[in-house]
N, C-alpha and C positions, 0 to 999 in steps of 0.2 A: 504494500500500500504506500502511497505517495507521503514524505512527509508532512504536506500541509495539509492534508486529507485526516489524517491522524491525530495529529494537534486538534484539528476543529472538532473530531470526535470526542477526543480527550477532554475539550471541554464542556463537550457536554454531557463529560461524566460515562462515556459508554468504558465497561470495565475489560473488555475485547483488548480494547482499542490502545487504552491505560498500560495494559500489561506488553502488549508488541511494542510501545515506545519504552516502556521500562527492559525490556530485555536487547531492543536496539542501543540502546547506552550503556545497560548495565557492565559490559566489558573494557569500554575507556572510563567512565567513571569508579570503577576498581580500579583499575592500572592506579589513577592519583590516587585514591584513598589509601591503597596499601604504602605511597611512598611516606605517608605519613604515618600508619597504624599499619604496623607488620601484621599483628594477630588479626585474623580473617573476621573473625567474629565481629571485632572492632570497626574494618573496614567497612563490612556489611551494613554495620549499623549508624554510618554518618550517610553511606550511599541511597540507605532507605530514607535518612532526616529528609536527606538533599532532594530523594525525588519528589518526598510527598510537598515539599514547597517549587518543586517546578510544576508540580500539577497543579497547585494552587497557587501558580502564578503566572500562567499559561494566557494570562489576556495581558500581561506586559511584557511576552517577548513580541520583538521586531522579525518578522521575516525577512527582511533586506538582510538582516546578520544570522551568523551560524547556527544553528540551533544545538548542536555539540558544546562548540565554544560558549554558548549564554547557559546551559548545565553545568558545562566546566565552573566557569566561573559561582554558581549557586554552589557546588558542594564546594569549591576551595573557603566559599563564604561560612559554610556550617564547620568546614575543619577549623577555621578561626575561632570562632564563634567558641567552638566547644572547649581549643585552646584555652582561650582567654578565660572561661568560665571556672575550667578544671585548675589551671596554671598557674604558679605566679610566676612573672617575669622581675630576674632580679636587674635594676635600672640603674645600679651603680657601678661605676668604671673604675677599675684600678692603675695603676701607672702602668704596670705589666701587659694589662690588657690592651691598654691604650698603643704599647711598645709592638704589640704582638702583631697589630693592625696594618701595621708598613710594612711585615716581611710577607706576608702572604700576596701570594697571586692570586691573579685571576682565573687560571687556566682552570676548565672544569672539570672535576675527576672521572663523570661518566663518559667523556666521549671516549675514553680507550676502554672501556666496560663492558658487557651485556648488561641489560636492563636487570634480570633478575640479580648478576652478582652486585649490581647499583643499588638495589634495593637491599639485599641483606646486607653488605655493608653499613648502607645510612642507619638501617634497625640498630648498629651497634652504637649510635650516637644518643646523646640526652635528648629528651624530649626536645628541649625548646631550641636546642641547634637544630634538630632537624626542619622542623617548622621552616622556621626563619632558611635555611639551607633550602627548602624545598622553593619556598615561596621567592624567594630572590633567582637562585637560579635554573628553576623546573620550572615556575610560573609566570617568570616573568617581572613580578611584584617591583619596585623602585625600596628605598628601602622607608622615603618618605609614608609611601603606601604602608608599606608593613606595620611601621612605627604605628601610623596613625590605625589600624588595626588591632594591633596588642595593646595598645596605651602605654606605650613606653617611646623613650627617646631615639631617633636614629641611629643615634652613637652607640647604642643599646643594640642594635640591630646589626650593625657593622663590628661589634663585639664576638655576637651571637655566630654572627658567619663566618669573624673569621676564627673562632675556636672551633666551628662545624668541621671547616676546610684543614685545622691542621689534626684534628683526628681525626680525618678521613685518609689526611695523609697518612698518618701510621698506621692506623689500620691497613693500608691499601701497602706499605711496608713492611708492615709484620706480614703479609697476605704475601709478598713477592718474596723474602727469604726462606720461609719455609718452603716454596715451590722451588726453590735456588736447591736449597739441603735435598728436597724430596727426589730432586732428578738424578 
């Protein structure tokens, strides 16, 4: 069935109709959930927050724009949301941290990756680097954006990423000498 043949059903509540668009997304809207919540169960259950407010919110998307991408964006909305609620972000910067901010790059550690060993990796980081690590460089986010999402400060944000990015580096270090030994 056509997407905007679907949608119009959708809003008129036909449950057919509801579940074919929920099982057409269901597979990219996992793919983000899990970068954020490893455990499946977890994932499942921001993906189901996320849908029941795309169904009940189906007469403010635009057709001119993607209807993927305007999902995307409502569950990246609910992983915040839940963030934020679950969370606290600590807003305070230490000299160290502050120090640690100039030596990281920008290079991103998934382009030399598979998506799966990308994901169990980032699993091994703290909650709120990952977030922050997701939403900067999976999603796109500014860090303005994020800031103003968490209720915390930029500098907060540029903290968070780059402590993200230097345990990703070791992790992805300790992950290449043991394959070094193993051969």
């Amino acid at each position: 069935m056509e997407l905007r043949t679907l949608i119009e059903k959708c809003k008129n509540n036909d449950r057919k109709a509801q579940f074919e668009l929920y099982d057409r997304e269901y597979k990219a809207l996992m793919r983000i959930a899990y970068r954020y919540h490893p455990n499946e169960e977890d994932a499942a259950e921001v993906v189901n927050i996320a849908f029941f407010k795309i169904l009940t919110n189906l007469d403010k998307f635009n057709p001119e724009y993607s209807f993927s991408g305007w999902s995307k964006r409502i569950l990246t909305n609910v992983i915040i949301d839940e963030f934020r609620k679950n969370k606290k972000f600590d807003d305070q910067i230490s000299a160290e941290d502050s120090a640690m901010e100039v030596f990281i790059d920008n290079n991103s550690v998934e382009q030399a990756l598979e998506e799966e060993e990308v994901d169990l990796i980032l699993s091994q980081i703290p909650d709120n680097e990952r977030l922050v690590f997701n939403l900067y460089e999976m999603e796109g986010y500014s860090h303005k954006e994020i800031a103003a999402q968490l209720g915390v400060s930029e500098r907060s944000t540029k903290r968070y990423l780059a402590k993200a990015k230097l345990n990703l580096k070791e992790i992805v270090s300790r992950a290449l000498k043991v394959e070094r030994v193993a051969i």
